[in-house]
VONUBA-309431 format. One line per 10 residues: their letters; for each residue x, z, y of C-alpha. Coordinates in nm, 2 decimals, decimal comma, m for minus. Each point is the difference from the previous one (the first is absolute). Example, Ala and Ser with C-alpha at 12.3 -4.5 7.8 and 13.67 -1.06 7.14 Angstrom:
// residues 2
AS = 1,23/0,78/m0,45 ~ 0,14/m0,07/0,34 .
***
This chain:
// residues 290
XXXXXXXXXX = m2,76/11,75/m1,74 ~ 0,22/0,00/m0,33 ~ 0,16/m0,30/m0,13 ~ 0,18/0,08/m0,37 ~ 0,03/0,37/0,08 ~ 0,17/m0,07/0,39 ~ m0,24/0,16/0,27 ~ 0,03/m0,17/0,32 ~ 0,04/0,16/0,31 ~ m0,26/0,14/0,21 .
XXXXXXXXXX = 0,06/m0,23/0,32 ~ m0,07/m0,31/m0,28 ~ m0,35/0,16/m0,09 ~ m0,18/m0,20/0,26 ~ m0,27/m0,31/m0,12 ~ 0,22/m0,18/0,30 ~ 0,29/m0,19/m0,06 ~ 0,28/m0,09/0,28 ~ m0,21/m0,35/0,12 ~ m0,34/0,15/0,03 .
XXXXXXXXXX = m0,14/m0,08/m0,30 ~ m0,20/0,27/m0,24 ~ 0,07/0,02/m0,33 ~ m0,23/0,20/m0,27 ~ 0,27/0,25/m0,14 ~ m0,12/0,03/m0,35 ~ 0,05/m0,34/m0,02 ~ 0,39/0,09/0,00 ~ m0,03/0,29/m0,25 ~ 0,13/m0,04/m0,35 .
XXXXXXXXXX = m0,22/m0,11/m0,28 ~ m0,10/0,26/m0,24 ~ 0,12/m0,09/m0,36 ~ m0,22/0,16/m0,21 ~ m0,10/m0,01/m0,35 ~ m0,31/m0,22/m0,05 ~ m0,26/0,05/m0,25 ~ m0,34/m0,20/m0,06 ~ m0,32/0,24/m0,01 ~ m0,20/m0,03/m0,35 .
XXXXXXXXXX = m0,31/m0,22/m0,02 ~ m0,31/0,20/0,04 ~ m0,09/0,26/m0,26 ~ 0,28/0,04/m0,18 ~ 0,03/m0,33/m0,14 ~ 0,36/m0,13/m0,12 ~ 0,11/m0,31/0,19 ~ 0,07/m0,20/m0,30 ~ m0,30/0,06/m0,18 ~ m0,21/m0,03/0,37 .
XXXXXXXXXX = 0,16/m0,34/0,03 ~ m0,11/m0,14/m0,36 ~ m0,32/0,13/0,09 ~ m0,07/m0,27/0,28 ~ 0,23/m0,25/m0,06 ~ 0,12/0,01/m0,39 ~ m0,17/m0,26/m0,25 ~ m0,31/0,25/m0,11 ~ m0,09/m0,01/0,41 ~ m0,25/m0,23/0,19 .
XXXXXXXXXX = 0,31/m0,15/0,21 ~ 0,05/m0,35/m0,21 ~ 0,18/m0,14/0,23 ~ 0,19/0,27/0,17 ~ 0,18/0,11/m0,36 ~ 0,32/0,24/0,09 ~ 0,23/m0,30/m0,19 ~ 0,33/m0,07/0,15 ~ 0,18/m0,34/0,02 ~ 0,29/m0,04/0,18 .
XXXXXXXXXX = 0,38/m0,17/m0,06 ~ 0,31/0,15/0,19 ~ 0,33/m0,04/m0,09 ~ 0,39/0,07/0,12 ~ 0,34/m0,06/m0,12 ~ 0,38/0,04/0,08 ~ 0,23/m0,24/0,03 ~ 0,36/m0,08/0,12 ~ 0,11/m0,28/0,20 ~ 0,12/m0,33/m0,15 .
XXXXXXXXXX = 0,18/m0,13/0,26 ~ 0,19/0,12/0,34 ~ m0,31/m0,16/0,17 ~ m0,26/0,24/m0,16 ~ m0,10/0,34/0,10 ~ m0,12/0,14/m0,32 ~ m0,26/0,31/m0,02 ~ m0,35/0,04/m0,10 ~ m0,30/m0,20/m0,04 ~ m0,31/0,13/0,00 .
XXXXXXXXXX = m0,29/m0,24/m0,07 ~ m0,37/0,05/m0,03 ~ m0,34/m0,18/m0,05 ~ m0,30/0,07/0,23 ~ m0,31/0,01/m0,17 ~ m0,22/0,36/m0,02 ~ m0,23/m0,01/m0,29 ~ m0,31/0,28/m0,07 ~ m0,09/m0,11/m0,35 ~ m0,16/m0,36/0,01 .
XXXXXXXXXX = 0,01/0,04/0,38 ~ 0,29/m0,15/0,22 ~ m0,02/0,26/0,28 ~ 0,31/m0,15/0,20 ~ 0,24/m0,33/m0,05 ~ 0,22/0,12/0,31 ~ 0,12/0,35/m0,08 ~ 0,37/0,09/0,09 ~ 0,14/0,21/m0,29 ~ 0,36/0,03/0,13 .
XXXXXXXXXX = m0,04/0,31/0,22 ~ 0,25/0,08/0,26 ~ 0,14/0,41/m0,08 ~ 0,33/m0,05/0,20 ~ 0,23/m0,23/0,17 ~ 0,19/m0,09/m0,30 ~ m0,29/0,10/m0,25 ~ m0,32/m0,20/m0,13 ~ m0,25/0,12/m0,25 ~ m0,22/m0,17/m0,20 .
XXXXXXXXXX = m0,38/0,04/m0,11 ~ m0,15/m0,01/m0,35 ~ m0,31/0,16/m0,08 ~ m0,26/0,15/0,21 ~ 0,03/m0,13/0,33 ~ m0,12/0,27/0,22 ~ 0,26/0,26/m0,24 ~ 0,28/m0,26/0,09 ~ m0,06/m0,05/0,32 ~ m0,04/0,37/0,10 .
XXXXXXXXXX = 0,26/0,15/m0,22 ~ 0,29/m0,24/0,13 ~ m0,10/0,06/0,32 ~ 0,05/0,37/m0,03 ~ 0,33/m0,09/m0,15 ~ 0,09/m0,20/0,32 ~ m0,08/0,26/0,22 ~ 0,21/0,28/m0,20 ~ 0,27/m0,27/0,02 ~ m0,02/m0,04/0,35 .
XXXXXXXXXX = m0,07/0,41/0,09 ~ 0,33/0,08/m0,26 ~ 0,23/m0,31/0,19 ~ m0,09/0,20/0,34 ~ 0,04/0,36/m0,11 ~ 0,36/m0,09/m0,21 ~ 0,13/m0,30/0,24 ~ 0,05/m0,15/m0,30 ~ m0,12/m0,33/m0,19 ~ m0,17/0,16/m0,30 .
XXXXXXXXXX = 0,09/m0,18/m0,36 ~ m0,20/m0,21/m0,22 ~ 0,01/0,28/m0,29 ~ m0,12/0,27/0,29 ~ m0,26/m0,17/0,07 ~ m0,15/m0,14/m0,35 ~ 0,08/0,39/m0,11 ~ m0,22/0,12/0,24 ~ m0,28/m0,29/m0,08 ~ m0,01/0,12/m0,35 .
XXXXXXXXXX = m0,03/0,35/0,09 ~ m0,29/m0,03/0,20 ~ m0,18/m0,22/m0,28 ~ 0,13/0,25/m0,28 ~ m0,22/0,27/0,18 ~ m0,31/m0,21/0,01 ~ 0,07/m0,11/m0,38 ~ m0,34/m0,02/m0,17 ~ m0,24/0,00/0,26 ~ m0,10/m0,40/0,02 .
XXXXXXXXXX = 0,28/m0,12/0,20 ~ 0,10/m0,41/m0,10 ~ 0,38/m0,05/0,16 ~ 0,25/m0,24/m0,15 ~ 0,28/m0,05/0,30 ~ 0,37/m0,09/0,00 ~ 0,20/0,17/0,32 ~ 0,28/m0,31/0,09 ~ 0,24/0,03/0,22 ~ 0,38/0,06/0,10 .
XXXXXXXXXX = 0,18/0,32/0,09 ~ 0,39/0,11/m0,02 ~ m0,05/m0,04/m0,36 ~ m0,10/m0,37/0,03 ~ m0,26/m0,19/m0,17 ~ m0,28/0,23/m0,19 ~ m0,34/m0,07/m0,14 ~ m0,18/0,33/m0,13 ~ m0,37/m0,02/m0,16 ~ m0,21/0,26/0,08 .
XXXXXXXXXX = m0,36/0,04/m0,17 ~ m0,29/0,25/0,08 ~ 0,09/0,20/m0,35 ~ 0,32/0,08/0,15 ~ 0,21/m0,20/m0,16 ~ 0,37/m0,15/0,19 ~ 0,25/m0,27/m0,10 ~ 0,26/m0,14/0,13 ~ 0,00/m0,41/m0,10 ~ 0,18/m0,27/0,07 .
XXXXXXXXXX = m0,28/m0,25/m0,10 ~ m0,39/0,13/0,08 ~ m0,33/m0,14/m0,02 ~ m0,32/0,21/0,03 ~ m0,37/m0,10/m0,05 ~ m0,24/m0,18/m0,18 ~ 0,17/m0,34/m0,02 ~ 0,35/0,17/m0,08 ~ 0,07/m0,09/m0,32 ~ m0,03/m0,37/0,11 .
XXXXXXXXXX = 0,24/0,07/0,27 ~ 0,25/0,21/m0,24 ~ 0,02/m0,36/m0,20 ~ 0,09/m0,24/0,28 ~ 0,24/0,29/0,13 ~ 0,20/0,10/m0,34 ~ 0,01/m0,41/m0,01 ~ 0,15/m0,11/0,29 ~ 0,18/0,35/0,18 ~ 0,34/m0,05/0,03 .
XXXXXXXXXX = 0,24/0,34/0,13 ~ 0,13/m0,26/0,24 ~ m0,26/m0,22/0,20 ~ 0,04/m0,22/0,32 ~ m0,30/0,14/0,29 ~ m0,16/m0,31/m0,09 ~ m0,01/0,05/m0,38 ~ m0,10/0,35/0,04 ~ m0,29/m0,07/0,24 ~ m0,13/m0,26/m0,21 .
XXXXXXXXXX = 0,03/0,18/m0,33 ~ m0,24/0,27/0,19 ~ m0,24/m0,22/0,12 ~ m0,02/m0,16/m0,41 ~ m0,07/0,27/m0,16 ~ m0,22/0,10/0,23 ~ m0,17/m0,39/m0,01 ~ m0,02/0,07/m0,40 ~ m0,11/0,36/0,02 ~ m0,33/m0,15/0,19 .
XXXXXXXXXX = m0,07/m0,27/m0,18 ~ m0,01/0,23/m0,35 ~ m0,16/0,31/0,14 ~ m0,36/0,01/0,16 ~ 0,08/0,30/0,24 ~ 0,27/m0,22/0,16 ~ m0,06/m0,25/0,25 ~ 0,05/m0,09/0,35 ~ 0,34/m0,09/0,22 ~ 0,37/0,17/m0,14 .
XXXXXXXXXX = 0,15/0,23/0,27 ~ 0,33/0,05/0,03 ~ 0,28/0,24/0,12 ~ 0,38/m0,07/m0,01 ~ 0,18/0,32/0,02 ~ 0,35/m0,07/0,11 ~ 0,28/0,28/0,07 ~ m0,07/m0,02/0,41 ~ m0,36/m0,14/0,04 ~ m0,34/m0,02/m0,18 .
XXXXXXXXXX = m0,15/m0,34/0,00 ~ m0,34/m0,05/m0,04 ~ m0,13/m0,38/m0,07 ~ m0,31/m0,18/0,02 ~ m0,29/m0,02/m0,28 ~ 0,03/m0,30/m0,18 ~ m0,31/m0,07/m0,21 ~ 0,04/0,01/m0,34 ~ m0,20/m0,32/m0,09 ~ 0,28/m0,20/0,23 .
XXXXXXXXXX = 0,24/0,19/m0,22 ~ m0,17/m0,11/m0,33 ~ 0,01/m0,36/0,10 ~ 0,39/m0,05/0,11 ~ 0,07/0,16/m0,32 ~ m0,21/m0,23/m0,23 ~ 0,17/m0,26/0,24 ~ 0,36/0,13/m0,06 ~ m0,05/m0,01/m0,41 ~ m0,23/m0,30/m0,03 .
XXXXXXXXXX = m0,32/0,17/m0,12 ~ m0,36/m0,11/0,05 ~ m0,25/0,22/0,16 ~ m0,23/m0,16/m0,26 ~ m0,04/m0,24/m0,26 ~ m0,10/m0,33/0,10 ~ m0,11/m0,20/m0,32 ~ 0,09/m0,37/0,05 ~ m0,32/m0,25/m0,02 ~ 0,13/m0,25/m0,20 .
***
């Protein structure tokens, strides 16, 4: 039995621990890290091209199109007063679109890769959700070998790698790695061409642009929690009301320097209608009948 290159002793080989109870030893061993790769679809085909094939607008799969529509956003900000934490905020919409098709209005797209690390999805869900996950677990397997809590940078570096080697081959990933580290606050986007930046103020997706105009509005350097909590949910709000991939409830994460807070979905209509509440507006026009 061999745990990070230490060989136990012989007398510690048995399936039977001290209280009588077995144990299956490989379950003890250390996972294998290997390097993964996807086989090729049958006869030879390229991915991308296999993929347009069945689900790209020339294919018989109307309603399964391989569109993307999604809104995720994060930000930095310092506290206001000595009552605020400060930190990240992380905020996303839930709604999984195929084309004309809503495939999902309860998706979580803030992925866990890390105690004091989130990342986002953007794109292909499946890409996302598999390719972060990997990331987690290389997190996770480098913390143990190390003993060390591995940074934000390390860990978006390492996301970009992996998607640099599969540039060109049909992957669809827009993420944002969040989180704090001895550093402090970072936010690095990370896309399946391979691409890394370090931001203070991201949004990724469909319905970004319409976030980017609520956030380069109202962002302030300096934000009470509350402020910065309801900034995210706003843009998000905005983001789903002007972009047909975006929909559903607005998740979000509070990334202080000690803890990673996660709240509950709030739905984005309830959102819509305290806002037009707070500046007076109509939800529609109601001519008078005079």
């Amino acid at each position: 039995r061999k745990m990070w290159g230490l060989t136990a002793r012989d007398d510690e080989r048995d399936t039977e621990d001290a209280l009588g109870e077995t144990f299956d030893v490989n379950a003890v061993e250390a996972p294998v890290s290997g390097n993964f790769t996807f086989p090729n679809p049958p006869l030879g085909l390229q991915p991308k091209g296999f993929v347009n094939a069945h689900f790209g607008p020339g294919s018989a799969a109307k309603s399964l199109q391989f569109r993307k529509g999604t809104t995720t956003l994060a930000f930095v900000y310092e506290p206001l007063t000595e009552n605020d934490v400060g930190g990240i905020i992380v905020a996303v919409d839930s709604r999984a679109s195929a084309g004309e098709y809503i495939s999902s209005k309860s998706v979580m797209k803030i992925l866990d890769v890390g105690d004091h690390m989130v990342a986002t999805m953007a794109g292909g869900a499946a890409d996302c959700q598999f390719w972060c996950r990997s990331v987690h677990k290389y997190c996770n397997l480098f913390e143990l070998r190390e003993r060390s809590t591995i940074t934000v940078s390390a860990a978006s570096k390492y996301f970009a790698n992996v998607l640099y080697g599969y540039k060109g081959q049909g992957l669809s990933v827009g993420s944002m790695v969040a989180g704090y580290d001895k550093r402090g606050p970072q936010i690095f986007m990370v896309n399946s061409e391979g691409d890394r930046s370090l931001l203070k103020v991201c949004s990724v997706g469909s319905g970004s642009l319409n976030a980017y105009g609520i956030l380069d509005t109202y962002y302030q350097p300096k934000m009470s929690d509350e402020e910065a909590r309801k900034l995210g949910r706003r843009a998000i709000m905005h983001a789903t009301y002007r972009d047909a991939g975006s929909g559903g409830v607005c998740n979000m994460v509070h990334i202080t320097p000690t803890k990673k807070v996660r709240y509950p979905g709030v739905d984005v209509s309830k959102l819509w209608y305290e806002f037009a509440d707070e500046i007076g507006r109509d939800i529609a026009y109601d001519p008078r009948d005079d």
